[in-house]
C-alpha positions as CSV (number, residue, x, y, z in Angstrom):
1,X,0.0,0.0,0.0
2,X,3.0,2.3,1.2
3,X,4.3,1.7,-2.5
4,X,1.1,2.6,-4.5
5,X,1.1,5.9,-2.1
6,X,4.5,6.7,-3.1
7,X,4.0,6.3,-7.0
8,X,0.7,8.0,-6.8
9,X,2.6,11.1,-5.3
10,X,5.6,10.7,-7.8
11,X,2.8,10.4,-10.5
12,X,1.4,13.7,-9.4
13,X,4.4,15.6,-9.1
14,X,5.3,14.1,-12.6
15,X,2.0,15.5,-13.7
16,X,2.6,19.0,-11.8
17,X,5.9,19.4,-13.7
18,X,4.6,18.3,-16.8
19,X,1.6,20.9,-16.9
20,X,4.5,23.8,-16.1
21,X,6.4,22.3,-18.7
22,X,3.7,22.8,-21.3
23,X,3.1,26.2,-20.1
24,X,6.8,27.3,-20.2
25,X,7.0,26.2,-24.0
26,X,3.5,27.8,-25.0
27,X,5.5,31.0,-23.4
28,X,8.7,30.1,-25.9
29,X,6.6,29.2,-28.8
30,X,4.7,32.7,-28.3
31,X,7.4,35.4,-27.2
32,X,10.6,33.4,-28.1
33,X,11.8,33.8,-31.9
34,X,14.4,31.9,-33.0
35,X,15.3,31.6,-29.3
36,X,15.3,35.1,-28.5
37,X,13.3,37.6,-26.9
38,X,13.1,41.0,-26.1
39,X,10.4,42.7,-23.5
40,X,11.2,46.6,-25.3
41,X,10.6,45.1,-28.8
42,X,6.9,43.5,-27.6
43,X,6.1,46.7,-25.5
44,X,6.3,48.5,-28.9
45,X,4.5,46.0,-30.5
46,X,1.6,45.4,-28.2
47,X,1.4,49.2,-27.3
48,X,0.9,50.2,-31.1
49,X,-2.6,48.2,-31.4
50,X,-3.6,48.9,-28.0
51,X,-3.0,52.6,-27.8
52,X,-4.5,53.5,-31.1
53,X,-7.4,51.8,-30.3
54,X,-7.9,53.5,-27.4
55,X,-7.3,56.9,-29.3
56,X,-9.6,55.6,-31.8
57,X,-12.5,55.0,-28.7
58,X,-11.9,58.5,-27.5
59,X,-12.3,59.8,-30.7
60,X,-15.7,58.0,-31.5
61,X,-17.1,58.1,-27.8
62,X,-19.2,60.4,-28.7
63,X,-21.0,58.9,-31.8
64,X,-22.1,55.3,-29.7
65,X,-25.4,57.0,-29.2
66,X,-26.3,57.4,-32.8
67,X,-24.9,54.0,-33.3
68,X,-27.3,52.7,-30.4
69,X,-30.2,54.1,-32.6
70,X,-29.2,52.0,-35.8
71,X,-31.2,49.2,-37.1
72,X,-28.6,46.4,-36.7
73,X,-28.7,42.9,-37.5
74,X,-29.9,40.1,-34.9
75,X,-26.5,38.8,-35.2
76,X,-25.2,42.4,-33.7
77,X,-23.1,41.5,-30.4
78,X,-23.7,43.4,-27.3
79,X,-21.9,46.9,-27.4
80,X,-19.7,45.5,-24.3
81,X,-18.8,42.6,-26.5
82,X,-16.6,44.8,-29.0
83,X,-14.9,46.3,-26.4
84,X,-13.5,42.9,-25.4
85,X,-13.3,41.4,-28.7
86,X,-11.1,44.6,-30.5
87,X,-8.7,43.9,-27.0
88,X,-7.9,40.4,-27.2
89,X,-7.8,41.2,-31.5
90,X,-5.0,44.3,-30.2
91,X,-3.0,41.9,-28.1
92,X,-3.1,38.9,-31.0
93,X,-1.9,41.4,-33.6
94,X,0.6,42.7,-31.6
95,X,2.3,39.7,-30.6
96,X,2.1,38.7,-34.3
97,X,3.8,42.2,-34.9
98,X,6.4,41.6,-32.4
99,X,6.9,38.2,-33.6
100,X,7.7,40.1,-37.6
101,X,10.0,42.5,-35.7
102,X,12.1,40.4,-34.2
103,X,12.5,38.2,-37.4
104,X,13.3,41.4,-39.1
105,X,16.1,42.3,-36.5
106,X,18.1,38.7,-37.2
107,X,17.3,39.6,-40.6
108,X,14.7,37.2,-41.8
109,X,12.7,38.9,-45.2
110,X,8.9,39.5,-44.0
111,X,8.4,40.5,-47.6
112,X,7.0,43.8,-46.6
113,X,4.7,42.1,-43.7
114,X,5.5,44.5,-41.1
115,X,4.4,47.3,-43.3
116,X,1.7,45.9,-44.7
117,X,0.4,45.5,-41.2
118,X,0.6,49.0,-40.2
119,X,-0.8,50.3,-42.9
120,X,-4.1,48.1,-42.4
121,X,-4.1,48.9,-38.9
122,X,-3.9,52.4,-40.2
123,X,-7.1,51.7,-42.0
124,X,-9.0,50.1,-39.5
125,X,-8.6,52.8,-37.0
126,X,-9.7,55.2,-39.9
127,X,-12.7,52.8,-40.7
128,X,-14.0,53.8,-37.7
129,X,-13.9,57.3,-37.8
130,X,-15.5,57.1,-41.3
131,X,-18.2,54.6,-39.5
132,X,-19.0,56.4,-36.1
133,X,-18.0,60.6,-36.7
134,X,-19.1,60.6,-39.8
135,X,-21.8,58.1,-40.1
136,X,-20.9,57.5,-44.0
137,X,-21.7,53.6,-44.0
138,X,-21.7,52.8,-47.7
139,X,-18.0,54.3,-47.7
140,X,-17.0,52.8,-44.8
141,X,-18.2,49.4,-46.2
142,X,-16.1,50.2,-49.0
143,X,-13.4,50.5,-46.8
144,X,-13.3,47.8,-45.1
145,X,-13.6,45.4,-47.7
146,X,-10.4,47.1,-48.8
147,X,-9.3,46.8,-45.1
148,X,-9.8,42.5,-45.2
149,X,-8.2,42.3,-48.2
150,X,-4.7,44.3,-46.4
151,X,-5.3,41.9,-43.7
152,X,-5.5,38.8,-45.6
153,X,-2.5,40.3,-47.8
154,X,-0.6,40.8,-44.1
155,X,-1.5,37.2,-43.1
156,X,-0.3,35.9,-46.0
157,X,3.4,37.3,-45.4
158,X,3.2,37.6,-42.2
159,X,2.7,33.3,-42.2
160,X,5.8,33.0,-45.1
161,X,7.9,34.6,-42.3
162,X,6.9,33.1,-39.2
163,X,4.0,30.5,-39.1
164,X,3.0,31.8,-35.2
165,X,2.6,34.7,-36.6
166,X,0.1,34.3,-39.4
167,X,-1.4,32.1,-37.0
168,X,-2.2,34.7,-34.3
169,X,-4.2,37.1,-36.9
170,X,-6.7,34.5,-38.0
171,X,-9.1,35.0,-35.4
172,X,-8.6,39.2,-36.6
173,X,-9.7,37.9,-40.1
174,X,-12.4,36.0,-39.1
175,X,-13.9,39.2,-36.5
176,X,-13.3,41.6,-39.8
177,X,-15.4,39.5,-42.2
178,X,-18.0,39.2,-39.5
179,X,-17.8,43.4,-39.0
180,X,-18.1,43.5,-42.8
181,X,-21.3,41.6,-42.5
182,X,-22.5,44.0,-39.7
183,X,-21.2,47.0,-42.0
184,X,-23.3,46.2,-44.7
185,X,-26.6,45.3,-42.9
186,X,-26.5,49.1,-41.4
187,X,-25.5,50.6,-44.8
188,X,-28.6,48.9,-46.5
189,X,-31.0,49.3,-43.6
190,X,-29.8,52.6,-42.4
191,X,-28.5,54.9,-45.2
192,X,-30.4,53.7,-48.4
């Protein structure tokens, strides 16, 4: 009996260790490239999303009360929902960002992902200006169609650079097409 005690506790210990294992290389698969890391370079990278979208939320505070009034889709989330949806998106995309810089700095070709990236982040911070200030839906529609296909284009490259990477904006991709959907419905049942 004394024996199946002791294996049972070596057996759990095993287990403890192998669970802190696993978490340790998740850690390395995420913020380790090619065995490096650097806490400055994912700063930038994570306070690039993350700060622009909170400048973009300031900006467009003031226009959720118009957007409240829209006819919207039954499939429209909670207005709480986006709020935690564009942070965990912010975060993804920055650690794929991150990931693309430090590739770039131990010279690995990201075949213009890195740019590509900022400029559709530059457009999806404008999309919502267009959207909620300026309540033009038919253009912002227009815009972010061309917005998915920058981010599609930037998950392409960013995935012939570094696999974790392209990984990491899929759920971004996936969000956008569903805001496309939404974007649409309140262009055709609000401004036509």
């Amino acid at each position: 009996i004394k024996e199946v005690m002791i294996m049972s506790k070596k057996n759990k210990v095993n287990d403890g260790k192998k669970k802190v294992n696993k978490r340790n290389n998740i850690f390395k698969k995420i913020f380790c490239v090619n065995g490096r890391f650097e806490l400055i370079g994912l700063l930038k990278n994570l306070a690039i999303p993350l700060v622009g979208g909170i400048i973009i939320s300031l900006i467009t505070k003031d226009s959720m009360s118009t957007y409240g009034l829209l006819k919207k889709s039954i499939l429209t989330p909670p207005a709480f929902v986006f709020s935690i949806v564009w942070t965990i998106l912010y975060i993804m995309m920055g650690l794929a960002a991150y990931r693309i810089y430090m590739n770039n700095k131990q010279g690995k070709n990201d075949y213009n992902g890195y740019f590509n990236y900022l400029v559709q982040l530059l457009i999806n911070f404008l999309w919502s200006i267009i959207f909620f200030n300026f309540r033009l839906y038919g253009i912002s529609f227009i815009l972010i169609i061309i917005l998915l296909i920058f981010i599609i284009i930037t998950v392409i490259k960013f995935f012939k650079t570094d696999k974790i990477a392209g990984i990491l904006m899929i759920p971004y991709i996936l969000w956008t097409v569903f805001a496309t959907y939404l974007t649409f419905y309140i262009w055709m049942f609000n401004e036509m």
